[in-house]
Structures are given as structure tokens and as C-alpha cells.
VEXKOLKE-950419 format. One record per residue (C-alpha): residue number from 1; x, y, z; residue in three letters. Coordinates in steps of 0.2 Angstrom, whole numbers. Example, Ala and Ser with C-alpha at 12.3 -4.5 7.8 and 13.67 -1.06 7.14 Angstrom:
// residues 2
<site><num>1</num><u>62</u><v>-22</v><w>39</w><residu>ALA</residu></site>
<site><num>2</num><u>68</u><v>-5</v><w>36</w><residu>SER</residu></site>
END
This chain:
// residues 93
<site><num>1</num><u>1247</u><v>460</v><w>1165</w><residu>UNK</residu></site>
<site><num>2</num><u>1259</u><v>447</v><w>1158</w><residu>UNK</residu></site>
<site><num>3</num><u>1253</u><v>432</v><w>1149</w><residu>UNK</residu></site>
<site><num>4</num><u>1262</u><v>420</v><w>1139</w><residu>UNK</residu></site>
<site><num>5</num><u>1249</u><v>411</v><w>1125</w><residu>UNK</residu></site>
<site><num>6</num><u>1259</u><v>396</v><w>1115</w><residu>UNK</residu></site>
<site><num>7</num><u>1250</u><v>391</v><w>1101</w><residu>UNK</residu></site>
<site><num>8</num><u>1241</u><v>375</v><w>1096</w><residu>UNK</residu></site>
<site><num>9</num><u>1234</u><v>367</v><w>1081</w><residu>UNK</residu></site>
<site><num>10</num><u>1216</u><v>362</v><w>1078</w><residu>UNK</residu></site>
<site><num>11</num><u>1221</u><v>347</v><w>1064</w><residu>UNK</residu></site>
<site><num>12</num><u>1233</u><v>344</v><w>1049</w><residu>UNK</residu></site>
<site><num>13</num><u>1236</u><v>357</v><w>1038</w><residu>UNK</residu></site>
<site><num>14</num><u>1247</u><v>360</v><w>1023</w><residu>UNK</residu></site>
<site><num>15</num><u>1255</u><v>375</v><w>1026</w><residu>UNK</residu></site>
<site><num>16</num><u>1266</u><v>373</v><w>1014</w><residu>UNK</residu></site>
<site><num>17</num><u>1251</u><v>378</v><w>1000</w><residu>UNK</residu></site>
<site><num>18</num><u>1243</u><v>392</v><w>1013</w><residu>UNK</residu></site>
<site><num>19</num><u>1253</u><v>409</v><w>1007</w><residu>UNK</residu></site>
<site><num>20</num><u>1238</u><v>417</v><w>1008</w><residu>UNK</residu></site>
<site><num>21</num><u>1233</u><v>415</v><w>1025</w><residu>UNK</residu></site>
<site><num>22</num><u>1251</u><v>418</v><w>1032</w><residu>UNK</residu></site>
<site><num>23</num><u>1254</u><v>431</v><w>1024</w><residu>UNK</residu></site>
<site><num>24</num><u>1239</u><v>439</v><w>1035</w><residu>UNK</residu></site>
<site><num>25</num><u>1244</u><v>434</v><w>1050</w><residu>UNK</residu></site>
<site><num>26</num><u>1261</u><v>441</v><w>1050</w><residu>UNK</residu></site>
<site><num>27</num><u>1252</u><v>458</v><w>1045</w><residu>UNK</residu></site>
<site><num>28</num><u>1239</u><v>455</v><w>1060</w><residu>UNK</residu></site>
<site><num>29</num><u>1253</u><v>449</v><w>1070</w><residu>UNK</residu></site>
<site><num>30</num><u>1263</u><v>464</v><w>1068</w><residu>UNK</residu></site>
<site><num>31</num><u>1249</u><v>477</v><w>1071</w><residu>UNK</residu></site>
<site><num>32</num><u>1245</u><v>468</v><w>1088</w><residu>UNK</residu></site>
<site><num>33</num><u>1264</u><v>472</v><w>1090</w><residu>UNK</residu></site>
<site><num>34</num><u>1264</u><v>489</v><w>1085</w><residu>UNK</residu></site>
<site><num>35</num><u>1246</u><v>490</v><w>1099</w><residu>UNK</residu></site>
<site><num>36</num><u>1257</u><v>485</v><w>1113</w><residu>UNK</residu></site>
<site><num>37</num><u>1247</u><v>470</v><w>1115</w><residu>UNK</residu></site>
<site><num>38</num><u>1261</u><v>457</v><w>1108</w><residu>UNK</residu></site>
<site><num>39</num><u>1277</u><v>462</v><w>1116</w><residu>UNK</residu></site>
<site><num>40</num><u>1288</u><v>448</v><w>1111</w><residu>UNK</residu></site>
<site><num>41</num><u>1283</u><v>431</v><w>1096</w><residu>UNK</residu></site>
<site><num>42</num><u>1294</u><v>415</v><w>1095</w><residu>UNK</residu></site>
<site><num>43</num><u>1292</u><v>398</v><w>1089</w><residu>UNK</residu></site>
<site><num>44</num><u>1298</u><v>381</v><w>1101</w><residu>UNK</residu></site>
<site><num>45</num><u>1306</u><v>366</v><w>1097</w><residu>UNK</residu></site>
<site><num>46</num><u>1291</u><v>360</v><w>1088</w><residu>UNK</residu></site>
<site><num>47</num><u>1288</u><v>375</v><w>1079</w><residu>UNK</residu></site>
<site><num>48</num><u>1271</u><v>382</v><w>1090</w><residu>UNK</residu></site>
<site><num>49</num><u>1270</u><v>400</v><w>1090</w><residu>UNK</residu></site>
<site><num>50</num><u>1275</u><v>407</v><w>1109</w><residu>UNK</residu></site>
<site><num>51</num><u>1268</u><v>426</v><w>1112</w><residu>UNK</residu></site>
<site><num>52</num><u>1272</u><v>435</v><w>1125</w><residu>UNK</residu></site>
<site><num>53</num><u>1253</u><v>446</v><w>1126</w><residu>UNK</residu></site>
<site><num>54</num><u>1251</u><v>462</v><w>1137</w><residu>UNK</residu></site>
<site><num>55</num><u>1234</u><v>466</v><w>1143</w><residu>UNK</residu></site>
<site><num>56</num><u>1221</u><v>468</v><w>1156</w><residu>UNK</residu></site>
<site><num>57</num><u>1212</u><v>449</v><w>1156</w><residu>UNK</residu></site>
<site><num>58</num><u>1215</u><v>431</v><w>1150</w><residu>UNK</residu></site>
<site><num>59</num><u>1197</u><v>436</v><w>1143</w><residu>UNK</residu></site>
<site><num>60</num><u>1204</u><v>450</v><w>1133</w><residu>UNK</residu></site>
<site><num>61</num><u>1218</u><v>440</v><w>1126</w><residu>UNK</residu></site>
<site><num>62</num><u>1208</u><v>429</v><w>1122</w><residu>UNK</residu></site>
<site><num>63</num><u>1196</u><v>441</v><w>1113</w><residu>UNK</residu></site>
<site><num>64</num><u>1211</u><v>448</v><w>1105</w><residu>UNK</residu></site>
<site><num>65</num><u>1218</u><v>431</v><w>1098</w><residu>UNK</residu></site>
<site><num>66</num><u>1202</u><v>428</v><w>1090</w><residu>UNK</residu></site>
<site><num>67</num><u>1207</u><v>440</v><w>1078</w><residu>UNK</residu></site>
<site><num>68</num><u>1221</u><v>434</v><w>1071</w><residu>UNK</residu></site>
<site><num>69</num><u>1217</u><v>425</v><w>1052</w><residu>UNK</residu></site>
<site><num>70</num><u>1223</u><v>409</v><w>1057</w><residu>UNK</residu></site>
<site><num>71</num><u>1212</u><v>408</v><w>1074</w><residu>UNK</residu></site>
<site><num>72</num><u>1196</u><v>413</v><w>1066</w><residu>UNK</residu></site>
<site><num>73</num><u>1198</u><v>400</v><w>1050</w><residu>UNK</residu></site>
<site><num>74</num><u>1200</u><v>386</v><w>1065</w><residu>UNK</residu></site>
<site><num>75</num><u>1218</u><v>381</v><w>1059</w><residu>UNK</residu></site>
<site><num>76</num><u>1225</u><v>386</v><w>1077</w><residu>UNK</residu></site>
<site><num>77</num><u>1220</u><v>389</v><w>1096</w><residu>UNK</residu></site>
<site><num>78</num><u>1230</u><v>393</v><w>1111</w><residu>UNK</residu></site>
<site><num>79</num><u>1232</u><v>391</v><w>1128</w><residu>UNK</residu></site>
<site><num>80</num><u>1234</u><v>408</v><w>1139</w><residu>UNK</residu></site>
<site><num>81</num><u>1243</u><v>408</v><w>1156</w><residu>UNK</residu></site>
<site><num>82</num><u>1248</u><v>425</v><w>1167</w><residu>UNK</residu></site>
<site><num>83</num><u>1264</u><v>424</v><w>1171</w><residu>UNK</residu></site>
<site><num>84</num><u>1269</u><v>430</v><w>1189</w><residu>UNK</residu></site>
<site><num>85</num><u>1286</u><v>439</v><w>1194</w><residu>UNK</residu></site>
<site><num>86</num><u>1297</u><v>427</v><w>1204</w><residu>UNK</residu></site>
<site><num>87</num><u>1297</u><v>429</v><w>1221</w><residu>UNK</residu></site>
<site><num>88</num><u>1311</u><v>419</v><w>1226</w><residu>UNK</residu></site>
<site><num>89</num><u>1322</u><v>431</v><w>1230</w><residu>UNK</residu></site>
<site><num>90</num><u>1314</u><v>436</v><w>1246</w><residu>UNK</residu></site>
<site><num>91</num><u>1322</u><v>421</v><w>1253</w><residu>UNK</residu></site>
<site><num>92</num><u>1340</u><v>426</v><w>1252</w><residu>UNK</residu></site>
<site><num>93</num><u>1339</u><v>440</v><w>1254</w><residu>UNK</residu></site>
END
């Protein structure tokens, strides 16, 4: 199952003094990606992260976000939706 989980931050933080921790959650990041369970990671307009998740359940993404450094110091949360296929194209053709 598709999700698409945009990120969203729990209060102010100065991440201009917080190396550390970023440094861990690109590593955690990239060993969700190398597990299949992030396919794709961007950042929008106002700099949120946007992950496109592969898995079974909103519950195991959720379960699985929670492990990123950055969820589990409360610095961030994010907001989890399935994304359908478009079925449009069943009206043309």
C-alpha cells in the first residue's frame, strides 16, 4: 500500500545547532530506504519533509516513523494518508 506522510513540527527548534540529531536521521532515513519502506523523500515549499512510505497499514507506518531520531526526541510528527490510483480514466475511455 501507498502512503504519503508530510512532516510536521512539534515547536521551534534551532536546527541550525542540531548536527547531531540530523545526522541520525539521515542515516535512519536511508536505512528505511534501503528496507523498501521509504520509496521516495522531498521537502515542499516550506521545507516539511514529504515521504512517499510503502507498507501494509497507516498503523505500521506509523510504528515505523516512530523510529526515526527526530520523531522519538518530539522535534517532529507527521500526518499519514493512503494514496489511491486514480480512476478517472475509466471515464474516457
Amino acid at each position: 500500500m501507498k502512503m504519503i506522510a508530510i512532516e510536521h513540527e512539534m515547536h521551534e527548534v534551532d536546527w541550525n545547532n542540531s548536527g547531531a540529531i540530523l545526522n541520525e536521521e539521515a542515516r535512519a532515513v536511508y536505512d528505511m530506504v534501503l528496507k523498501g519502506f521509504i520509496r521516495e523523500t522531498y521537502f515542499n515549499d516550506e521545507h516539511q519533509a514529504v515521504l512517499v512510505l510503502e507498507c501494509d497499514s497507516i498503523e505500521v507506518a506509523k510504528h515505523q516513523l516512530a523510529d526515526l531520531p527526530l520523531v522519538k526526541e518530539g522535534f517532529i510528527t507527521f500526518d499519514i494518508s493512503v494514496l489511491h490510483p486514480y480512476d478517472g480514466y475509466s471515464r474516457i475511455i
